[in-house]
KOLKOLKE-870942 format. One record per atom (N, C-alpha, C, O): y, x, z. Coordinates in nm, 3 decimals, always signed. Layout:
BEGIN
(node (Y, X, Z))
...
***
This chain:
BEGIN
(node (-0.117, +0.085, +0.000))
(node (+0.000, +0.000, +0.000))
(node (+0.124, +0.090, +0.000))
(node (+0.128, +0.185, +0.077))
(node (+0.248, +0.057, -0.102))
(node (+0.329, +0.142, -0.068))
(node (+0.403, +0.143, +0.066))
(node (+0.395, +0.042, +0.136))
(node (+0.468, +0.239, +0.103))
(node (+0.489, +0.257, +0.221))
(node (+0.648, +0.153, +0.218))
(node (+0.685, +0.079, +0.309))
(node (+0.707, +0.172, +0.107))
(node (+0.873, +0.081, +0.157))
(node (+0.823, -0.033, +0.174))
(node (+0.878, -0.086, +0.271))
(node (+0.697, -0.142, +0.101))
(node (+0.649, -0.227, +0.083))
(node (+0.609, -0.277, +0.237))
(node (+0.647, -0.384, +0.285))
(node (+0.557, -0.215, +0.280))
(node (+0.503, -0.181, +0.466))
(node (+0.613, -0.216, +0.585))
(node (+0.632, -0.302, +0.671))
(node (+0.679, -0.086, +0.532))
(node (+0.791, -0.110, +0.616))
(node (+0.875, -0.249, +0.635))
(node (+0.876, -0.325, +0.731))
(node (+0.938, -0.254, +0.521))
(node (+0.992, -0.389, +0.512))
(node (+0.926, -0.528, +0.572))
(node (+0.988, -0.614, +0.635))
(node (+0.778, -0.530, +0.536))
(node (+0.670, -0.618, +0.590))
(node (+0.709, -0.619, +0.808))
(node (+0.740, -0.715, +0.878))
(node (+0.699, -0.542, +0.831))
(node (+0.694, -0.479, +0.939))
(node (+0.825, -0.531, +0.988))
(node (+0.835, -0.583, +1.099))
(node (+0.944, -0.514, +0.891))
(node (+1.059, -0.537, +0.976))
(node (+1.138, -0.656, +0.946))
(node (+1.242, -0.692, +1.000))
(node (+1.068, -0.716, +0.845))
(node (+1.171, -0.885, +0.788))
(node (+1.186, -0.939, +0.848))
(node (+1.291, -1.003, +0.842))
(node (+1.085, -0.962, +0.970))
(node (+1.087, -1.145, +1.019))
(node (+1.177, -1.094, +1.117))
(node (+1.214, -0.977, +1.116))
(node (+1.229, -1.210, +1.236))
(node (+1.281, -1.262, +1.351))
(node (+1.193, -1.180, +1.430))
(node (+1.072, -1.202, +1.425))
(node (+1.240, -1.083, +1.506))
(node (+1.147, -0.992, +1.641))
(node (+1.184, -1.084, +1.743))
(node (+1.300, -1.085, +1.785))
(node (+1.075, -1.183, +1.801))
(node (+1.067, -1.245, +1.883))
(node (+1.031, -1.184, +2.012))
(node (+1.089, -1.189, +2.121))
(node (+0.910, -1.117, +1.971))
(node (+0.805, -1.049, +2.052))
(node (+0.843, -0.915, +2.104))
(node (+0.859, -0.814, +2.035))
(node (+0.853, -0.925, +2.225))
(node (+0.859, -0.801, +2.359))
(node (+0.758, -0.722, +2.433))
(node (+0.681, -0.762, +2.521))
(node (+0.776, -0.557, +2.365))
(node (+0.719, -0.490, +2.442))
(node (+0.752, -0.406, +2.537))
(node (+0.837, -0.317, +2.533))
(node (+0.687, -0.435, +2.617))
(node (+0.785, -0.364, +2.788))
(node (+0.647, -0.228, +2.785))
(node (+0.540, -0.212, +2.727))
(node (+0.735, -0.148, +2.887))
(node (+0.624, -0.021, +2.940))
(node (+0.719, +0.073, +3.024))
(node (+0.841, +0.087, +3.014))
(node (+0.642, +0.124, +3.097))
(node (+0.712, +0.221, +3.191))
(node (+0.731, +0.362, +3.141))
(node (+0.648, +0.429, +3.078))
(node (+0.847, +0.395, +3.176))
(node (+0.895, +0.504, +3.153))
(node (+0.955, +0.623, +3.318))
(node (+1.026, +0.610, +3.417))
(node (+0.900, +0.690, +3.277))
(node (+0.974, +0.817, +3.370))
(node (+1.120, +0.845, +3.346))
(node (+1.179, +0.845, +3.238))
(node (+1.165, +0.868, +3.458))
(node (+1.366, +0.912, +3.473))
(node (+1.349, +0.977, +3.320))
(node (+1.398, +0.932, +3.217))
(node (+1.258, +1.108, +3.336))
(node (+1.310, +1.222, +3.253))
(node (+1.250, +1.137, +3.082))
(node (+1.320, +1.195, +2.999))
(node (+1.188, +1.067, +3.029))
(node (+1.146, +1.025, +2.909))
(node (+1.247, +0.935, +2.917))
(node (+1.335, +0.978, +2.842))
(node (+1.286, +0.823, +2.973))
(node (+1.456, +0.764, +2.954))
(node (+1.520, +0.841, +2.902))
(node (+1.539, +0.852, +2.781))
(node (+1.574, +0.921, +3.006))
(node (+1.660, +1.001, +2.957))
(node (+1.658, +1.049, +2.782))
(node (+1.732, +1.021, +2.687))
(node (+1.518, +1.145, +2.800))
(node (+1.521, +1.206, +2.649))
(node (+1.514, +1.166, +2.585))
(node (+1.535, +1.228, +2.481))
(node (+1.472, +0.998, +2.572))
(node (+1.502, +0.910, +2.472))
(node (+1.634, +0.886, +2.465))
(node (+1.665, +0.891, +2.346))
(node (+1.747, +0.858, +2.546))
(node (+1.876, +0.812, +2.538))
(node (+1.934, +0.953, +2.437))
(node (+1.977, +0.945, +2.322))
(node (+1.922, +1.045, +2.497))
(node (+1.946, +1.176, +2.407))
(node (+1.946, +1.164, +2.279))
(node (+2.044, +1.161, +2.204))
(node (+1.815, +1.155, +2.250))
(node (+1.729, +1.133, +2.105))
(node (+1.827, +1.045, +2.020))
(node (+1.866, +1.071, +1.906))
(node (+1.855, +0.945, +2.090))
(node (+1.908, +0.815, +2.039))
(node (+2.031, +0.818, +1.994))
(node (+2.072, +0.762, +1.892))
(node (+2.112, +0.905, +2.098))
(node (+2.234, +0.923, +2.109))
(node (+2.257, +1.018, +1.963))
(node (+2.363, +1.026, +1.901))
(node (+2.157, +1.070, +1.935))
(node (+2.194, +1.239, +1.793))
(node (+2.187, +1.167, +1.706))
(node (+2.283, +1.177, +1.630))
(node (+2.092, +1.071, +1.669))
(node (+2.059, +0.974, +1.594))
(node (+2.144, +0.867, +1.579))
(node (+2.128, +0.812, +1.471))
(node (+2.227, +0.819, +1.648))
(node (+2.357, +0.755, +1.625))
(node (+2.297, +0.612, +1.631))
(node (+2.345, +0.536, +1.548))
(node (+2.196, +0.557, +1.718))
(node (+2.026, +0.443, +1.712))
(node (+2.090, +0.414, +1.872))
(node (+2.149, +0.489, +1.949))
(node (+2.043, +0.242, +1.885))
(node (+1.987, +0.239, +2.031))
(node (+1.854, +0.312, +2.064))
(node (+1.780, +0.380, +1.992))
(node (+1.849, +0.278, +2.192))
(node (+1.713, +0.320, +2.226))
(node (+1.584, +0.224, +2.147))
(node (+1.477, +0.269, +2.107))
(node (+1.626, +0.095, +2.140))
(node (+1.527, +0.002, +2.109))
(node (+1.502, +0.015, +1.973))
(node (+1.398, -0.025, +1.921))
(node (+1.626, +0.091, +1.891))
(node (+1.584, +0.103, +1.739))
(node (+1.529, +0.237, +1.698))
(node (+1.481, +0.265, +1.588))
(node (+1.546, +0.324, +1.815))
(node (+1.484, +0.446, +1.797))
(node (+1.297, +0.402, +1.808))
(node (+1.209, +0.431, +1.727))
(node (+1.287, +0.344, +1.907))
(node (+1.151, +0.286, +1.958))
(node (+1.075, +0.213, +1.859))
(node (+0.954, +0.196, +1.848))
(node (+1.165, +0.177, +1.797))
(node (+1.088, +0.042, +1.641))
(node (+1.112, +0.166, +1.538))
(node (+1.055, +0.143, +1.431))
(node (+1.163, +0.260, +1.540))
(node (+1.167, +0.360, +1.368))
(node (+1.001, +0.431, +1.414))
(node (+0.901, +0.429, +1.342))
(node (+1.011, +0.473, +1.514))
(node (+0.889, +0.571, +1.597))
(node (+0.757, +0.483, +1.592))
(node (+0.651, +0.540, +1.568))
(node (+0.761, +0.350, +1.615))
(node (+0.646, +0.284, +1.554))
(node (+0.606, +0.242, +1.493))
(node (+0.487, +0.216, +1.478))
(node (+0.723, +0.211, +1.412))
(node (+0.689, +0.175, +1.259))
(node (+0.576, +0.329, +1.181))
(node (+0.461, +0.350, +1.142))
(node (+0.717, +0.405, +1.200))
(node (+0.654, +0.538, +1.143))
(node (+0.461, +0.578, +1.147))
(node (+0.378, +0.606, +1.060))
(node (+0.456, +0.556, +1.324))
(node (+0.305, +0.576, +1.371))
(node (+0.220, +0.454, +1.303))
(node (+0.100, +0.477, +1.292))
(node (+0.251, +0.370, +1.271))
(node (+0.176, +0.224, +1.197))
(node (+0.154, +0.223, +1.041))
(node (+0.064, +0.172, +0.975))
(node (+0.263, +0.296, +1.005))
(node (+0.234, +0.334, +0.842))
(node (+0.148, +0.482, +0.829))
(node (+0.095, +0.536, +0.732))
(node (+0.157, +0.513, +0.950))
(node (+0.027, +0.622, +0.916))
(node (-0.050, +0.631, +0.931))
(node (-0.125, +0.712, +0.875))
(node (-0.083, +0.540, +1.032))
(node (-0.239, +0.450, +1.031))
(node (-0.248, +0.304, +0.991))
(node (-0.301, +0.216, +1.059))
(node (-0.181, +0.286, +0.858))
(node (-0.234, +0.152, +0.839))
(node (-0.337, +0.117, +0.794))
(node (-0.357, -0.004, +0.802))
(node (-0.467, +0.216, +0.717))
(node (-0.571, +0.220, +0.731))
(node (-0.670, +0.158, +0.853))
(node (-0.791, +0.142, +0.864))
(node (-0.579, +0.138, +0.921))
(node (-0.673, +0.097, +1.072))
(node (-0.630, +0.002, +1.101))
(node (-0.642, -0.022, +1.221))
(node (-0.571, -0.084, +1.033))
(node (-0.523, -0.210, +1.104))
(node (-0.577, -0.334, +0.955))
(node (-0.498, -0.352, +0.862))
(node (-0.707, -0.400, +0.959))
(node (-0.806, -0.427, +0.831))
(node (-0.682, -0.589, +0.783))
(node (-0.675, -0.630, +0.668))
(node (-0.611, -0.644, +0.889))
(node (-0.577, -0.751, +0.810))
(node (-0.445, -0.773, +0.769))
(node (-0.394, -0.885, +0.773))
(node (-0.370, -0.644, +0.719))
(node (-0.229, -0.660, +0.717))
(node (-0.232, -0.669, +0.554))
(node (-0.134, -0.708, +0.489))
(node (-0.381, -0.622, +0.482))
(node (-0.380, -0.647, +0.319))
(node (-0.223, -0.601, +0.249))
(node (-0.155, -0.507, +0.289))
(node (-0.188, -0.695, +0.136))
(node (-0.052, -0.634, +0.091))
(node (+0.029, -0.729, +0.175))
(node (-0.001, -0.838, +0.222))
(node (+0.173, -0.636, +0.181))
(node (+0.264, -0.692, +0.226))
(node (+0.312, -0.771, +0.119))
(node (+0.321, -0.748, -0.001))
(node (+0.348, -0.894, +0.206))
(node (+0.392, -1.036, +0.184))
(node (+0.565, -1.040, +0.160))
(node (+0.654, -1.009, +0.239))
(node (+0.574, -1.096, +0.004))
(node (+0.703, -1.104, -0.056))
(node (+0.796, -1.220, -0.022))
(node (+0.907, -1.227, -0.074))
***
């Protein structure tokens, strides 16, 4: 599948859905950092970083087929 094809799939709809997780002072932080060079919230740094990890294993995920136009 091409990968812009993916992406886009990944990011069209309405993000309803919330994922929470714990973080350490110091990984806050180096995310706010990160975020901050990047000119990104934290939350859009967090969605580029998983998007990224999801298109590189989308091989492993059997029912996402082609992305939907």
């Amino acid at each position: 599948m091409d990968e812009n094809k993916l992406r886009k799939h990944l990011l069209k709809n309405n993000k309803t859905e919330r994922i929470i997780f714990a973080a350490t002072p110091e990984m806050k932080s180096a995310l706010e950092t990160l975020a901050e060079e990047r000119c990104v919230s934290v939350s859009a740094l967090l969605t580029d970083l998983a998007v990224a990890e999801l298109i590189a294993n989308h091989e492993l995920i059997p029912d996402w087929g082609e992305a939907r136009e």
